[in-house]
N, C-alpha and C positions, 0 to 999 in steps of 0.2 A: 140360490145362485148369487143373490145381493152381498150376503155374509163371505160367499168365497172370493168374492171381488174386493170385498173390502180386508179381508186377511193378506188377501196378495199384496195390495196397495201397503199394507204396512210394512211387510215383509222388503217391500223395492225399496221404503222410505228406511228400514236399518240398517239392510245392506251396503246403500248410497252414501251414506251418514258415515260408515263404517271405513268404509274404501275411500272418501275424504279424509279422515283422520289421519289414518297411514299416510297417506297420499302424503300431507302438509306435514307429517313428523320427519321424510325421510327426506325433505327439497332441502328444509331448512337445517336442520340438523347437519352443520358442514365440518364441525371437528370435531378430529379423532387424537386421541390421545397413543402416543407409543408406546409400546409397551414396554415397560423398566427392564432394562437388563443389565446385571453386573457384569461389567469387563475387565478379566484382570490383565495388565497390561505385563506384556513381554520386556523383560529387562536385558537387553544382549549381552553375552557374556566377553568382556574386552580383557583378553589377556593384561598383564602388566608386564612393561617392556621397561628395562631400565634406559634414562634419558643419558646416562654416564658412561662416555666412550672410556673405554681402559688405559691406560697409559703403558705401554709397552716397556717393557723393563729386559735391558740387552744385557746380559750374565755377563761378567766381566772372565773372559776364557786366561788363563795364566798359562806361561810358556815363559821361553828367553824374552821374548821381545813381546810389544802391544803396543796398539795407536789408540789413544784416551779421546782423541777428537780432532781437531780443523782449526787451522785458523782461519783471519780474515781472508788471506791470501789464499786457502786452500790446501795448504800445507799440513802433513800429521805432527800432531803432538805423539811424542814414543814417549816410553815407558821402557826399562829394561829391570828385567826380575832376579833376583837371585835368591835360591834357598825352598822351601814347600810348608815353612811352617805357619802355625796360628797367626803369629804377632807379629803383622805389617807394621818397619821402620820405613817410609819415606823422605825421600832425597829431592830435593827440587833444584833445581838453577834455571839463569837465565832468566827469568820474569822478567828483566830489564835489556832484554835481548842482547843487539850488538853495544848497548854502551855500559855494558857489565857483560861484557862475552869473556871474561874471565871464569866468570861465574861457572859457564856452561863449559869451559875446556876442563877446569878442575872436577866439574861432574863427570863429564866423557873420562880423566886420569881416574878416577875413582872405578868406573866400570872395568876398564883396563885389568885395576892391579886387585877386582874380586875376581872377574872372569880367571885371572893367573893364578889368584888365593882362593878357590871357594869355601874353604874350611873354617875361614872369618865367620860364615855368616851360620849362629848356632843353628841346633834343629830345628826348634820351635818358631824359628824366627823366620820370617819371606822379608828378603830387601828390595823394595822400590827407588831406581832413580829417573827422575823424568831430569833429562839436563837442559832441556829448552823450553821452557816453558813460552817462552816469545821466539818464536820461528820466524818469523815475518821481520823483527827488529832486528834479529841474526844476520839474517840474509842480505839484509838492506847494507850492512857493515861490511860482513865477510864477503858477499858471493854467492857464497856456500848455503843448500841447505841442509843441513845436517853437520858433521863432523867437519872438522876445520881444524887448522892450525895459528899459530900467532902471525904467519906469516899474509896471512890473507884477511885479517885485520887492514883496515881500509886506514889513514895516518888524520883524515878531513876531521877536526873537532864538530864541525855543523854535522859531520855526518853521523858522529858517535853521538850526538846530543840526537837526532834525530832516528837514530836505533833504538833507545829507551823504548819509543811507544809500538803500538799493533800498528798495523796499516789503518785502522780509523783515527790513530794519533791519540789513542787513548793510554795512559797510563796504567797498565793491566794491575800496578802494586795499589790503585786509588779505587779499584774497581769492586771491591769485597763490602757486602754486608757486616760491616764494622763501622759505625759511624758515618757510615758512605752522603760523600755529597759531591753535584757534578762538576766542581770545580775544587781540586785539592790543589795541596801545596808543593812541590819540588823546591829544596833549596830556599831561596828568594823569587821564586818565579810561579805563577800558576799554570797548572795541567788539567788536561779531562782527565772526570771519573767516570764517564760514559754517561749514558743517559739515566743508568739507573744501575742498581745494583745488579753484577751478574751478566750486562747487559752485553758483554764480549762473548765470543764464542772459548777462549782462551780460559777465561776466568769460568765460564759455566763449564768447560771440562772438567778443572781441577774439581769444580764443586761436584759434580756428579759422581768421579771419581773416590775422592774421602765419603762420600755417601755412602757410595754403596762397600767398599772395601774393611771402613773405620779402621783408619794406621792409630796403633799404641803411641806411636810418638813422628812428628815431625820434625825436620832441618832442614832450613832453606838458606840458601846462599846466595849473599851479597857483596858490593864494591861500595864505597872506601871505606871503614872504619873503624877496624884492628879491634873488633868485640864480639862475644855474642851477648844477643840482649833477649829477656824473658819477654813473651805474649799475655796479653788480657785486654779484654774489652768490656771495661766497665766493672768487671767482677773479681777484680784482683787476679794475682799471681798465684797461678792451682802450685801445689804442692811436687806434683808430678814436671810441671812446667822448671820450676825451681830447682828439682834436683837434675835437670836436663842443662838448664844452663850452668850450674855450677860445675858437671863433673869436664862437659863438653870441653869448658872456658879451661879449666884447668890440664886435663889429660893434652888442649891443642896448644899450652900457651898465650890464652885472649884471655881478654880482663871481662870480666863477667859483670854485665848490666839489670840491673831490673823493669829498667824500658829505654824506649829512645825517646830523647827529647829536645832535639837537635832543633826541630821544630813540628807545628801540627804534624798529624800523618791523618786521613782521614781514607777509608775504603779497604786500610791495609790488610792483606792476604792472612799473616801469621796472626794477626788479634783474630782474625775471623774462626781462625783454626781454635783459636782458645775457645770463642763462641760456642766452638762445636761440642766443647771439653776434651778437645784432645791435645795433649802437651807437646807445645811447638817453640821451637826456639831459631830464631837468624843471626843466621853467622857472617861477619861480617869482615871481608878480607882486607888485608891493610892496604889494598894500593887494586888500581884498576887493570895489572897487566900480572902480576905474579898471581900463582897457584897456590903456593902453601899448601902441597901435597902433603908433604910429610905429616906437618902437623894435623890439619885433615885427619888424614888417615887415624891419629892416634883419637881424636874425637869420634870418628867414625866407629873403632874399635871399645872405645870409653861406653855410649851408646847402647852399641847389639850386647855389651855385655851387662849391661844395667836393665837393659829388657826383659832379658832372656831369666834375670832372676826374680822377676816380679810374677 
């Protein structure tokens, strides 16, 4: 009996012994480790979206007639067309609005007498005349916007000095990416070149215009000077340029220049056209009220025929 009392006792003494151990492994024992997991992480898939709004490009639609653009005043720049062929000749007048509104009636005499003649203008050939390039200066003179006669020609010299420019009073001939700066020269006297190059509504027509068209050859017409004079900016007299003033000068009767150099010209239209590389020449009338249709004309016809063989 002693023996089984004393087996018991030891029995309680390992048990106890036992169930303390656990007991104090599982109080103290307070961290747990996580268990490692690889995460592979989601990458969202983000379209690419281009940042570049487009620039919308209006197809220049051909017909008799077309407006190239606005002036400051709001008024259209026209265009009249003659012909369906490849090689765009352009005709400009009027840049200097009502105080070279000569400019622009000899353009309008020239529309007249293809509209009468269409057979002037070869196959291959499409003729552009824009005759007002400065609508706003026009109007300021004549009245009129649009077609006009001599008779509505206003007699005020302030007023014809004051025709020259756009309604912002800028010098549209000063306003070309050709050595442009905001303060060119007229004469003896200082004009705006606007703020910057282009920076007319007038001048960024024509530009947009020969952009997208590209004319084989320009002529643009001017008051006083009894010449025409060749374009270049900075890069010489193109070849093409040269034989445009030569046959012009000759077929109208003008004495043919290879620049002007009356004084600075800084912004000017026609270098710019040279810029472009394309062969441009101004014609330059002898007097601020005569047309010199005739001769015109024979330069006009000198021109589409010298195109039309290249």
């Amino acid at each position: 009996m002693k023996n089984i009392l004393v087996v018991v006792a030891v029995l309680l003494i390992i048990s106890g012994g036992i169930y303390y151990y656990f007991s104090n492994s599982r109080d103290t024992d307070t961290t747990y480790e996580k268990p490692s997991v690889k995460v592979t992480p989601i990458t969202p898939v983000v379209e690419e979206v281009s940042t570049t709004t487009p620039v919308p490009i209006t197809p220049i639609t051909r017909g008799p007639e077309s407006i190239i653009g606005k002036t400051v005043d709001g008024l259209d720049i026209k265009a009249y067309h003659f012909g369906v062929g490849d090689k765009e000749v352009l005709f400009i007048g009027g840049i200097h609005g009502g105080y070279s509104w000569n400019t622009a009636l000899l353009a309008y005499e020239v529309i007249d007498w293809l509209k009468a003649n269409p057979n002037i203008v070869p196959a291959d050939v499409t003729v552009t005349i824009i005759p007002i390039l400065n609508p706003d200066g026009l109007k300021l003179v004549t009245g009129k916007n649009g077609r006009f006669t001599a008779t509505d020609v206003s007699t005020s010299p302030a007023n014809l000095i004051s025709g020259r420019f756009n309604a912002n009073e800028v010098d549209l001939n000063r306003n070309f990416a050709c050595e442009w700066q905001a303060t060119g020269t007229w004469q003896n006297r200082s004009v705006s070149g606007g703020s910057e190059a282009f920076s007319e509504p007038e001048s960024s027509a024509i530009k947009s215009y020969v952009s997208q068209t590209e004319p084989v050859a320009i002529v643009t017409w001017y008051s006083a000077a009894s010449g025409v004079y060749a374009s270049n900016c900075n890069n010489g007299v193109s070849s093409g340029t040269e034989a445009l003033t030569n046959l012009f000068a000759k077929a109208a009767g003008y004495t043919a220049y290879e620049k002007f150099d009356y004084y600075e010209i800084t912004g000017d239209m026609v270098n710019w056209f040279a810029s472009q590389n394309i062969p441009a020449i101004s014609v330059l009338l002898s007097d601020h009220k005569s047309t010199e249709l005739a001769k015109n004309q024979e330069g006009v016809k000198a021109v589409l025929n010298y195109v039309t063989k290249q």
